[in-house]
N, C-alpha and C positions, 0 to 999 in steps of 0.2 A: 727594901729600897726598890728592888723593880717592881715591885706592884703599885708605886708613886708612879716610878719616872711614864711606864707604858701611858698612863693616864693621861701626865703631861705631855707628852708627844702626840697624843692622841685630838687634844685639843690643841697646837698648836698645829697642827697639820691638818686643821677644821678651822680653822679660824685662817691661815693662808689658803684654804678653798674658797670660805666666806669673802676674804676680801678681794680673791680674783673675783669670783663672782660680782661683788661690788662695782667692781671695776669696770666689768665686760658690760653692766649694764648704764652706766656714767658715758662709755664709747662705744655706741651700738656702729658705730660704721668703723668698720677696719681701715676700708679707702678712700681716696675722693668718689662723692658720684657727682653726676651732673645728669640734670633732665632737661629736657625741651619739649617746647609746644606752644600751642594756641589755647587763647581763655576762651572760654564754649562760647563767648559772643563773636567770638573770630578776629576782634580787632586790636589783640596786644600778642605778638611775640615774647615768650616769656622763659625763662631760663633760671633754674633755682641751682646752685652748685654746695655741696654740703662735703664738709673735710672733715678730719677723723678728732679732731680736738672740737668735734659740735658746732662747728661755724657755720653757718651759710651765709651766699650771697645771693640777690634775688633780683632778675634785671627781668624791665619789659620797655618793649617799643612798640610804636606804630608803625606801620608806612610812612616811610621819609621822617621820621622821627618828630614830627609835632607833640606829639608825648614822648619823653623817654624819662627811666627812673632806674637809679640801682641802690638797693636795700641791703644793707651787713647786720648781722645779728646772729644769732644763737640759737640752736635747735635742740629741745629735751624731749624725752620717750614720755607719752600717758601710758602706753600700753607695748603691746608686739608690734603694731604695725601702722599706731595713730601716734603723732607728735604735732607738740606746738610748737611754731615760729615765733620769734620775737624779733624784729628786727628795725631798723632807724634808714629813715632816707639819705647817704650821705652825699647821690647827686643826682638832682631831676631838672627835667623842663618841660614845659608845658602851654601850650597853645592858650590864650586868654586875647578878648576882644581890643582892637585897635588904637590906643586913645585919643588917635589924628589919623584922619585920611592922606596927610600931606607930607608922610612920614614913615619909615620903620622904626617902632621900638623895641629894644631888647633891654627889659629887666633882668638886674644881676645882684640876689641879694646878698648882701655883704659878706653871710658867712658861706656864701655858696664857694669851691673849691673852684676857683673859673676866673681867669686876667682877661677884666674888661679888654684891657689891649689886645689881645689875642685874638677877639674876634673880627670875621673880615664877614662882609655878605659879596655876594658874586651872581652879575648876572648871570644870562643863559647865553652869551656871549662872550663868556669871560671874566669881561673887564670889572671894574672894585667897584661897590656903590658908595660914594664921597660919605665918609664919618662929618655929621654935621656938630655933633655935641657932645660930650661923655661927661656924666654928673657921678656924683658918689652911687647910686644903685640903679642908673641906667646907662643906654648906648640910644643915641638919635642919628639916624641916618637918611639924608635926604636922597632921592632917587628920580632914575629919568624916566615917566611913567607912559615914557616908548617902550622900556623895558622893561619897565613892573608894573604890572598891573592885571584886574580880575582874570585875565586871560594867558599871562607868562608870568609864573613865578620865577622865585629866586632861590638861594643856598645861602645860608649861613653856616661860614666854614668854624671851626674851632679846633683847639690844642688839645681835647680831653680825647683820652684813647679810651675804647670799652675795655673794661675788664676782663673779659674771657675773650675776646675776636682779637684785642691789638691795633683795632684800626681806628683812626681820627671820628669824632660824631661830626656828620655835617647834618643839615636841617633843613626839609622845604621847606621852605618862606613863602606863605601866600599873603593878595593884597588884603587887606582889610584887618589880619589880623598882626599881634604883638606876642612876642616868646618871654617867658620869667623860668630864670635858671635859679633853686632855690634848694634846703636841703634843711634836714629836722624833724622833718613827721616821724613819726614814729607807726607802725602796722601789727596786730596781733593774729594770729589764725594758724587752725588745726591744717594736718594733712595727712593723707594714708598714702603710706608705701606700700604697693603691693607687687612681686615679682618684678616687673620692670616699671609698671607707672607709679605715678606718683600723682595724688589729686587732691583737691580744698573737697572740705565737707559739707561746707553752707553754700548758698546760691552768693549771698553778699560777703563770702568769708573775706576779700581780699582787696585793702585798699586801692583805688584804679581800677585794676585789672577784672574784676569782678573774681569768680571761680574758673579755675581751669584746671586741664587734664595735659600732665606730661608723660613723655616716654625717656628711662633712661638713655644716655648716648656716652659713645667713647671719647669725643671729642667735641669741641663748640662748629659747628660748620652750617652757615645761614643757608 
């Protein structure tokens, strides 16, 4: 009989190695990280945040936010230290041309996470630029083009708060052009974690943003 039982213990106590093992490698990150940076073309602020159940979150902006995009999805190991992203746009906007001079438009697609109501533009004066119109998937706003125009922009104020900062998104609003708040794409692409950075592998790996190179950080701080 113990020359059974040794055995079976033997392998049950290889087989709970195997499945930590398992395990450890299903949740390569203990804790949250968070990295920050710039896409090597300089023009997106980018921030990936990865938590220990394989989630991440993937935010970038521009200056004054005429782009801005935040992507949820899922992170798996290829290897030690290359993984792929998977993730879904669930809130963007994004700068696209005018389709009236005599006007601000702000496109809001339906299933975008965004109360048309909620939005206000403001000059550089303060005061509120008169809502001319609101339809099922836009905002028309007429304006005093003493106050807006190619040479003084505006803000478009909003209710959405960033995900890692906590603060309201507001928007320079330039003349000529129209904002579309929109959500659904979806994005795929590798990345290497290496000691503290964290970087895409392809030059076009990364919808938007092109590639870029982050540094881990302790906390979100613009």
């Amino acid at each position: 009989m113990v020359r059974l039982i040794i055995p079976v213990l033997l392998l049950s106590i290889a087989a709970c190695s195997d499945s930590k093992s398992v395990k450890s490698e299903k949740n390569p990150f203990k804790t949250e990280q968070l990295y920050k940076g710039y896409s090597n073309s300089g023009g997106y602020l980018c921030c990936l945040k990865i938590t220990p159940d394989n989630m991440v979150l993937f935010t970038y902006e521009t200056a004054g936010n005429s782009i801005y995009g935040e992507h949820s999805g899922t992170i798996k190991a290829i290897n030690d230290s290359t993984y792929h992203v998977n993730c879904k746009l669930t809130f963007g906007q994004y700068i696209c041309k005018a389709p009236t001079l005599d006007s601000l438009t702000i496109f809001v697609d339906p299933s975008a996470a965004l109360d048309k109501k909620s939005i206000l533009v403001q000059y550089g004066n303060d005061d509120l630029m008169k809502l001319k119109r609101i339809d099922k998937s836009k905002l028309t706003f007429a304006f005093d083009d003493q106050l807006f125009n190619e040479y003084t922009p505006a803000t478009i104020l909003t209710d959405h708060t960033h995900p890692l900062t906590g603060e309201l998104l507001t928007i320079k609003a330039s003349f000529g052009s129209a904002y579309d708040f929109v959500q659904g794409d979806e994005v795929d692409f590798d990345i290497v974690i290496s000691g503290d950075s964290l970087y895409t592998i392809k030059e076009d790996a990364v919808f938007q943003t092109g590639s870029f190179r982050l540094k881990k950080q302790k906390s979100w701080k613009k």
